[in-house]
C-alpha positions in Angstrom: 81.2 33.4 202.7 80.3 36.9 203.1 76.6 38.2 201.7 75.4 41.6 201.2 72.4 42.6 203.8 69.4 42.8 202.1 65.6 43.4 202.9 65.0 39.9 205.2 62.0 39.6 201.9 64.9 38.8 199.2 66.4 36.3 201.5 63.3 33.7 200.7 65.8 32.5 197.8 67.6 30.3 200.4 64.8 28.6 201.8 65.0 25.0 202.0 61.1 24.9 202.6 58.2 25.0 201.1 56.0 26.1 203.7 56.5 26.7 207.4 54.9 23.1 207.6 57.6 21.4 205.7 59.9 23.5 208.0 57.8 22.5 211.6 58.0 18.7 210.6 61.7 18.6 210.2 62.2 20.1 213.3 60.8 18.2 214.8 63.0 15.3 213.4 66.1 17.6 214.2 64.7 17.8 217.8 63.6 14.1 218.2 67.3 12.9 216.9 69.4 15.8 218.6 67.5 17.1 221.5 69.9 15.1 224.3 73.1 16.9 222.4 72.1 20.6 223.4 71.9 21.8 226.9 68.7 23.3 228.8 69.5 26.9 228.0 71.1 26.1 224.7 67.4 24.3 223.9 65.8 27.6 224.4 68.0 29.6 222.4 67.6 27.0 219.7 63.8 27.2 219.4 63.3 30.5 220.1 65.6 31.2 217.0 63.5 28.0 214.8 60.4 31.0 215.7 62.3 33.9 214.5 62.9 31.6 210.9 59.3 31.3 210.1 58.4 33.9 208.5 60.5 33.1 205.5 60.2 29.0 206.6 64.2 28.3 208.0 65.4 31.5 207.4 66.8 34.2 209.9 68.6 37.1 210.0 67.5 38.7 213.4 70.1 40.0 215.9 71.4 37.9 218.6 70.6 40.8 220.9 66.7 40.5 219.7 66.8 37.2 219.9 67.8 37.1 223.7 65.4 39.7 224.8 62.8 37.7 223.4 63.8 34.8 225.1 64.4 36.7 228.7 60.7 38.8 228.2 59.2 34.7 227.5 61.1 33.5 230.7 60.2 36.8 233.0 63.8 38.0 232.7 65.4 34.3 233.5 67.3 33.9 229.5 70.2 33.1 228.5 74.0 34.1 228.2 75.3 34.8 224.5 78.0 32.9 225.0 75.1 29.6 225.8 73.4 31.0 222.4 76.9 31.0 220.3 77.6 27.2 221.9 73.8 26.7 220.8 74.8 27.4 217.3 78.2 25.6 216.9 76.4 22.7 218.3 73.7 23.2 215.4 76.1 24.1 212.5 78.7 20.7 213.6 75.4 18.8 213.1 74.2 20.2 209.6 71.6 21.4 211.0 72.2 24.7 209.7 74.5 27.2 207.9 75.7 30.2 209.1 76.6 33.1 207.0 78.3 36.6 207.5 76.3 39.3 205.8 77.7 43.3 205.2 75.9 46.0 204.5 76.4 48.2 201.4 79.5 50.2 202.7 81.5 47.1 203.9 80.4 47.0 207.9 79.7 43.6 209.4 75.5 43.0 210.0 73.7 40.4 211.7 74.4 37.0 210.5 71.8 34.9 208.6 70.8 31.4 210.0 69.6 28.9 207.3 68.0 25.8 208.8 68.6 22.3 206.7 66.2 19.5 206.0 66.3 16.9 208.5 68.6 14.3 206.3 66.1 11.2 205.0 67.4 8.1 204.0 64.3 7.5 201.4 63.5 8.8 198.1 60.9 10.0 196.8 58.2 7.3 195.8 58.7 7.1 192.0 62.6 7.0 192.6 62.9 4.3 195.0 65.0 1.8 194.3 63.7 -2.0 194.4 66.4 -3.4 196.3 66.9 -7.7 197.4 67.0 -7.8 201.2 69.7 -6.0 202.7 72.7 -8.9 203.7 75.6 -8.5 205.9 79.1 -7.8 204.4 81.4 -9.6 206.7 84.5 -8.7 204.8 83.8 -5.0 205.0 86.5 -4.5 207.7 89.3 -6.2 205.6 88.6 -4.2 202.8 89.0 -1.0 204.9 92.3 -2.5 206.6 93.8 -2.1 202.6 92.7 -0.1 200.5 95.5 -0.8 198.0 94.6 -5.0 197.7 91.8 -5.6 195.4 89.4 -8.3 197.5 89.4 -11.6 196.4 86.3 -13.0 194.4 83.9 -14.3 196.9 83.4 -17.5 197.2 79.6 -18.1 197.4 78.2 -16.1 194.6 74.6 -16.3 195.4 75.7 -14.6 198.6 78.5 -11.8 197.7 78.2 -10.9 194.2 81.1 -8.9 192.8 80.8 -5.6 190.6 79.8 -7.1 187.2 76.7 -7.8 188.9 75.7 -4.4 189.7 72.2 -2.8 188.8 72.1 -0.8 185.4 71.1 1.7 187.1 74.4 2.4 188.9 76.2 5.2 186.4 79.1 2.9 185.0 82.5 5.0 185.9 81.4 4.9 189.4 81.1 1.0 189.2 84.7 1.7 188.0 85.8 3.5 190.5 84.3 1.9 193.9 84.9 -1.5 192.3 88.7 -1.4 193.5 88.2 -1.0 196.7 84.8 -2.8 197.3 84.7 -4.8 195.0 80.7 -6.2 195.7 77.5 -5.5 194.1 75.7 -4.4 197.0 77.7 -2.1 198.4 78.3 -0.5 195.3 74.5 0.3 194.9 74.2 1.3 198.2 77.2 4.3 197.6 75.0 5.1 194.9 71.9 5.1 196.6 73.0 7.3 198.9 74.4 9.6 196.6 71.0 10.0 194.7 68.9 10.1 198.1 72.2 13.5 198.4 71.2 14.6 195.1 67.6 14.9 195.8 68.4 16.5 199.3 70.1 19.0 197.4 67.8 19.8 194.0 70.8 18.3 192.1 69.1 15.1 190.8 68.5 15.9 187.4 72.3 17.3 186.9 73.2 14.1 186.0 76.6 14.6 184.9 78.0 17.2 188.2 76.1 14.6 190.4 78.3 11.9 188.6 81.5 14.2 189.0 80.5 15.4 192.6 79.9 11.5 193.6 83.3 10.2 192.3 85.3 14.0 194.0 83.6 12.2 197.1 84.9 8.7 197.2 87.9 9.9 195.9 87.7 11.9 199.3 86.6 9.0 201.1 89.7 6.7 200.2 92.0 9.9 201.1 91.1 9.5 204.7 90.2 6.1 205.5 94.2 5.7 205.0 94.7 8.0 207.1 92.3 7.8 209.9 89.8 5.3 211.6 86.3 5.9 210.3 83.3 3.2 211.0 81.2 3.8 209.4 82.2 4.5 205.6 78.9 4.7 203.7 78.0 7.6 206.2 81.4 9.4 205.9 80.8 9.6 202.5 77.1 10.4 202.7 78.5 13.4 205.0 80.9 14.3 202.1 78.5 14.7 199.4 76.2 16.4 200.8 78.3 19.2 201.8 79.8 19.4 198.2 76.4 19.7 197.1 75.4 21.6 199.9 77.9 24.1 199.0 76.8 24.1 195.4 73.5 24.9 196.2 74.3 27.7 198.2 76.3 29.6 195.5 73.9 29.1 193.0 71.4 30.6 195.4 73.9 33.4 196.1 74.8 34.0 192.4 70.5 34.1 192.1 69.9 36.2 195.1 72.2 39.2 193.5 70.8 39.0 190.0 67.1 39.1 191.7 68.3 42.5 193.5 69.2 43.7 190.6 66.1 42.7 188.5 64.1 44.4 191.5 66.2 47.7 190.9 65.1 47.4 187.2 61.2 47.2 187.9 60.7 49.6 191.0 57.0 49.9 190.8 56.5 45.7 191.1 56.0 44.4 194.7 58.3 41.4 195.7 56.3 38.8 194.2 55.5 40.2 190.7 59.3 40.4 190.4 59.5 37.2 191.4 57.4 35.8 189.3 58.6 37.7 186.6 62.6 37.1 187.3 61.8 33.7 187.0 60.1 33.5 184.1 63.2 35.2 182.7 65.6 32.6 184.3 63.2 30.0 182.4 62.3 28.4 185.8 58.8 28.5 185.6 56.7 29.3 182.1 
């Protein structure tokens, strides 16, 4: 998707941080997790562009060009190629780490792109949210249930062990019950799709759209089915944790976009306001904040 250049001030809309804090600390989970997947000179192109994004916390829309003559004036002329910087960043982007977007300015030419770093993906909620689960138990029929997807599974035969979908938490939103029940047809599992699409939903400032988050999570197992008949996937909890997010992911994004071009316009509208009065004040407007 293609975004109109804009002073880099207007860009703090697509922040996914709340303070260059926040932002540090899950790098630092990005780096502890993905460090061995990025080369030595890919490493430095990677943090010296996580520098460049804190002004606005995750954000950047620096040129490569300044970015690498930073990096070779740090290391006494010894930098980096562009090409090690571009396989930095489709090494970062295949991760989730981040999302890249094109950006034009006003008559139509191509500018610099704009580099939005992602939360490090948690698998808690927050503290009043989690969920009071009984210990986690293996599923050794989790394989056959993948092998045929068509087959409902047969009822389990110790209950107190496998319990099947009528015996899933109220809390699980009841036409997803309906849904995942014909293909895993077990109480825990079910809650645990679920849990993972509310720990998404929270990621992603969706949690209290209740009814797109219920939409969005069925779209995704929907998905899910879709290609576990037609490829080998192992871990399917995680494939459809990947799914989600990006749907969600992708909503975010264009409400932020759809946001980003009313706030320039708003700005246009009150000349004499600095950035943060017409922040303050556009979101007032937008019923945000009172």
């Amino acid at each position: 998707m293609n975004i109109k250049s804009v002073a880099m001030e207007q860009y703090r809309a697509y922040s996914q941080f709340s303070s260059l804090t926040e932002f540090n600390r899950h790098m630092e989970q990005w780096m502890a997790e993905h460090k061995k997947d990025f080369s030595k000179g890919e490493l430095l192109g990677l943090k010296r562009l996580i520098r460049f994004a804190a002004k606005i916390p995750g954000v950047c829309h620096a040129k490569i060009g300044t970015i690498l003559k930073a990096i070779h004036e740090d290391f006494n002329e010894n930098g980096i190629s562009r090409s090690t910087f571009k396989r930095m960043l489709g090494k970062a982007k295949k991760l989730g780490m981040m999302t890249i977007y094109e950006t034009e300015r006003k008559n139509g030419s191509q500018s610099s792109n704009l580099y939005v770093f992602s939360p490090f993906p948690t698998n808690e909620l927050p503290k009043e949210e989690k969920l009071n689960h009984p210990n986690e138990t293996s599923n050794p029929s989790e394989t056959t249930k993948i092998k045929d997807l068509n087959k409902r599974k047969e009822e389990p035969k110790n209950e107190l062990v496998q319990l099947d979908h009528s015996f899933t938490s109220d809390y699980v939103a009841k036409p997803f019950v309906q849904l995942v029940k014909y293909y895993f047809n077990n109480a825990k599992t079910i809650e645990e799709y679920w849990r993972m699409t509310r720990i998404a939903a929270y990621n992603y400032n969706s949690k209290n759209e209740t009814e797109f988050v219920l939409t969005t999570a069925i779209d995704s197992f929907k998905q899910l089915v879709r290609n576990i008949k037609t490829k080998k996937i192992q871990k399917p909890i995680a494939y459809y944790y990947g799914i989600i997010t990006q749907k969600l992911h992708d909503h975010l994004y264009q409400e932020r976009y759809e946001m980003s071009g009313e706030f320039e316009v708003y700005c246009e509208a009150q000349p004499y306001n600095d950035y943060y009065e017409n922040l303050a004040g556009f979101y007032i407007d937008k019923g945000i904040i009172a």
